[in-house]
N, C-alpha and C positions, 0 to 999 in steps of 0.2 A: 204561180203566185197564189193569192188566195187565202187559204187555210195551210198553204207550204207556207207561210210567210210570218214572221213573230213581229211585232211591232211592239217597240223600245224606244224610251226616249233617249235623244243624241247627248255629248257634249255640250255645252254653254256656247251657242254661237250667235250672233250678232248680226242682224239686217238692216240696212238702210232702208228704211221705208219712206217714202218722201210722195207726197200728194201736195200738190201745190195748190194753194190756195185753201185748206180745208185744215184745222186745228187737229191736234191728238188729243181723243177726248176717251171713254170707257163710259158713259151715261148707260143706263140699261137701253134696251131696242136696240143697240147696234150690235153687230156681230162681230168680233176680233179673231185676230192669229196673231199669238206672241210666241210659240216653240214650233223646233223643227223638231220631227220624229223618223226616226230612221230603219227602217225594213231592210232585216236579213233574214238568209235562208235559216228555217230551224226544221225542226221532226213535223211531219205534217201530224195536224189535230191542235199541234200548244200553240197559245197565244196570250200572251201574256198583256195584262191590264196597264194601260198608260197615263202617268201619273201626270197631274196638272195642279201643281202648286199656285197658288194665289198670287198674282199678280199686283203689286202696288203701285208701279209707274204708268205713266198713259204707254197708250197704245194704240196704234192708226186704224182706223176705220176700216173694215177689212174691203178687201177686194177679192171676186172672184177669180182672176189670172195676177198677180202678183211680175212687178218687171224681176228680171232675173235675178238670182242672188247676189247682194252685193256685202262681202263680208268684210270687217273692219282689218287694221293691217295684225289690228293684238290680238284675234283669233288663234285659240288653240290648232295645232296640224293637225288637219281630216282629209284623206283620203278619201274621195270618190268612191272609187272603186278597190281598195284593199289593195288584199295581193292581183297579181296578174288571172288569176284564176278563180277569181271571187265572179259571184255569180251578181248579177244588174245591184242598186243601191237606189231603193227609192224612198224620197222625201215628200213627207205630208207637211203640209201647216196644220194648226189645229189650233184651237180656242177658247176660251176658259167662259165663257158666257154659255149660259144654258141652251139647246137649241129654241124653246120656243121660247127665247129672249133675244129672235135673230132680227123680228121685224122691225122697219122702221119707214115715217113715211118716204114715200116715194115722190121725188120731185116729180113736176107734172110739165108736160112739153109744153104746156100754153105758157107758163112762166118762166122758161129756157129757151133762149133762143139759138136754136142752130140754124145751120144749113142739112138742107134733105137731104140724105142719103141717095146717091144716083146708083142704078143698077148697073152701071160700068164704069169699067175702071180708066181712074184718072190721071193725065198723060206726068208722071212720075215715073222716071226712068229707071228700069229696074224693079220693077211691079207688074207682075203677071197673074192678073186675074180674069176669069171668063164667067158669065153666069150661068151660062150651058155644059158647060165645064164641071163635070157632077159625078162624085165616086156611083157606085152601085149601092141602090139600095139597100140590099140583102148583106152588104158588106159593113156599111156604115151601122146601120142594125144592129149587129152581130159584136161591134168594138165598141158601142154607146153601152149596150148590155154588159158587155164583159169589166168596161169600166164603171160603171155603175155597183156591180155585184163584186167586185175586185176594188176599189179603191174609195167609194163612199158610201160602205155602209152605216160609219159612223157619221150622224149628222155634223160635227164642227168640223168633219176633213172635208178640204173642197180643193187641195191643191196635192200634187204628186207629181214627183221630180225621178226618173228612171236616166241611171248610165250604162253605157256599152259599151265594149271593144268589139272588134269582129274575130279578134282569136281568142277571147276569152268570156265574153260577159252578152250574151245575145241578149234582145228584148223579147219581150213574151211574143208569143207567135202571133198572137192577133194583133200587135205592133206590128211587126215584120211584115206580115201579111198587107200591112195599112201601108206599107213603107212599098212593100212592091206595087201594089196598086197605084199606087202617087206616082212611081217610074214610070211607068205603061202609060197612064193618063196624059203626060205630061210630056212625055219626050215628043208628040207633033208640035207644040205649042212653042218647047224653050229650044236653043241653040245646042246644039251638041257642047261645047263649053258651059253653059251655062246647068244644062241636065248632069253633065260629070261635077261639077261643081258641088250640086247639090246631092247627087248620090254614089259618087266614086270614093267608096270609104278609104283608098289607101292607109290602112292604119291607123285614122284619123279615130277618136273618140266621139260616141254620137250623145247626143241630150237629147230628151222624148219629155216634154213638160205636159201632165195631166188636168187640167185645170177645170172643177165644174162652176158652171153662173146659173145663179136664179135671177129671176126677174128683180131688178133695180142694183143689181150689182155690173163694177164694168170695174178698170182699170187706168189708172195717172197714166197719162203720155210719159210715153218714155223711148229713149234708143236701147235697143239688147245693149249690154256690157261689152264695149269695146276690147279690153284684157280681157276677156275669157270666152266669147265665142267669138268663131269665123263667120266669111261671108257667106251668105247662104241660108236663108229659114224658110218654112214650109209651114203652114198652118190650116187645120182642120177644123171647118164647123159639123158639129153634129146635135143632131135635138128639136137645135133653133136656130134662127140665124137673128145678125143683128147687125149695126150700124159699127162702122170702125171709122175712127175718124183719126185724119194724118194734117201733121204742121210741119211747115220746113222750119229748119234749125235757123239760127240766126236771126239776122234781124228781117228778112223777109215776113211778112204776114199771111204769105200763102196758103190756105188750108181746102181740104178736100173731106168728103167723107161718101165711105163706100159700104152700101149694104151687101153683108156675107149670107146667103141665104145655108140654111142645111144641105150638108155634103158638098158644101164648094171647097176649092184652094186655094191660098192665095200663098205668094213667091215675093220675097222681097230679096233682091241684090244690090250689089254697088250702092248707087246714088240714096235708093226706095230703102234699105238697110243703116245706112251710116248717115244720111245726112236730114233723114223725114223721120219726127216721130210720129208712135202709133198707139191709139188709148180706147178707150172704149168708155163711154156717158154712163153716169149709174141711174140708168130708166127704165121702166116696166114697156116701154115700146119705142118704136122709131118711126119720122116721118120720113118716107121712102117717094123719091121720084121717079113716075111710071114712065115707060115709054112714051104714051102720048101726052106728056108733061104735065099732070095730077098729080096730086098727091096723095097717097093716103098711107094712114097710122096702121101699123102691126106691130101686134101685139108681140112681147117675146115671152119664152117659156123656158124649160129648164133646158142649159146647154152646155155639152161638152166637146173644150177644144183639145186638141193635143198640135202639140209644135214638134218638130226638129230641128237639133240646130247640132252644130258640129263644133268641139271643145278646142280650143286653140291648144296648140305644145303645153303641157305643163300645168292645164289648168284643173286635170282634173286630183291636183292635193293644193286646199287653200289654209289659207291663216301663216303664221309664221312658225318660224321652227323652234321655238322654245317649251311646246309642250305645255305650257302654263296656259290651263282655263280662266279666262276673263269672263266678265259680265259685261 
């Protein structure tokens, strides 16, 4: 990837952006994403300029992990992945605000009221996380860099979307590489059903979601998209770590929130997957509960996750089949 890679803008395609409680506005200080842009293989050295026409409509507040793609049903057909033998497809967001038009203030924790983030995880069935539980340094390092100098060197990209087949479309090796280590780690901790689950590719199509945060950026609670990914996700902090906070669905009021430190994982199945969503507060720190039941604020800094998740039959060509580009 890299400089092998041309970056083009896509098709006219459509997101559902939904942040609840919060208006669609464009005021300058804030940061947006209104286009998807699409990486194919080209001649290494070219790369071509990405155009960013003026936007007139609002447009949501950005987020640094964006919920999955939810495209409308009048969507022109895009294939994921091409032909069978098309090499990965990856999608940026990107943004028509200047970068340093990105700031804006930062709510402050004394006027937010959460609950502190606990250092372990909370009895949510189908959620495996450990805080000793910690890739390799030297490893995590090595794929913050690679993503870093691969996917945002342009300040307005902060999100990248990579597909797979395993007969046809591999992910960059320092993915893979992230993808076995996560195996190894993990197989003492999960069920043998449950470690197949998450890494027994049978055929299946894999998602790899690149997503960078700055300090006071997070993401809408949300559940992954039911039609288009399976059970089973995997998530990586690397950088920073921060507060993830979970609500169960329905009318319960249950809520939980769990601090991700750098190089942790965390597994969501079954129940933790489909019936708790998962968001992240847009704050410049988090109030974290110690073991010996204090508290104290940490600070966050820049951080990159990467997900997995595995594409349901079918999902990876969306929109309908008429061909016809909507706005």
């Amino acid at each position: 990837m890299g400089d092998d890679y041309q970056f083009i803008p896509s098709t006219a395609v459509k997101r559902k952006l939904v942040e609840a409680g919060d208006a669609l506005r464009t005021e300058s200080g804030k940061r947006t994403r209104n286009k998807l842009v699409v990486s194919i293989p080209a001649v290494a050295g070219t790369r071509s300029k990405e155009e960013n026409p003026p936007s007139t409509t609002p447009i949501p507040l950005i987020f640094a992990d964006l919920p999955p793609l939810d495209l409308d049903d009048d969507c022109d057909t895009d294939s994921l992945f091409g032909s069978l033998d098309s090499e990965p497809i990856a999608a940026s967001s990107s943004a028509d605000a200047p970068s340093e038009a990105r700031a804006e203030p930062i709510p402050s924790i004394a006027v937010i009221e959460l609950e502190p983030a606990s250092l372990t995880a909370p009895s949510i069935p189908g959620l495996t996380f450990d805080p000793c539980l910690l890739l390799p340094e030297p490893l995590i390092d090595e794929v913050f860099a690679q993503c870093m100098s691969t996917y945002f060197t342009n300040p307005l990209t902060n999100q990248i979307m990579l597909f797979s087949r395993p007969d046809a479309s591999p992910l960059p090796p320092f993915l893979s590489d992230l993808i076995s280590a996560l195996s190894g780690l993990l197989r003492p901790k999960l069920s043998e059903e449950t470690h197949d689950l998450l890494f027994a590719a049978r055929g299946r199509a894999r998602q790899a979601i690149v997503n960078l945060y700055e300090p006071g950026e997070g993401i809408t609670p949300h559940v992954d998209l039911l039609d288009r990914f399976g059970d089973g996700i995997v998530g990586v902090s690397m950088g920073s770590g921060c507060a993830m906070h979970f609500a169960r669905t329905g009318a319960s009021k249950e809520r939980h929130a769990l601090y991700l430190p750098a190089r942790s994982v965390i597994v969501m199945c079954g129940a933790a997957r489909y019936e708790w969503t998962h968001g992240i507060e847009k704050l410049s720190e988090d109030v974290v509960l110690g073991e010996d039941g204090r508290t104290q604020v940490v600070k966050r800094g820049t951080r990159v996750s990467v997900t997995f998740r595995w594409l349901l039959p079918g999902a990876d060509v969306v929109g309908d089949q008429t061909g016809d580009a909507k706005e």
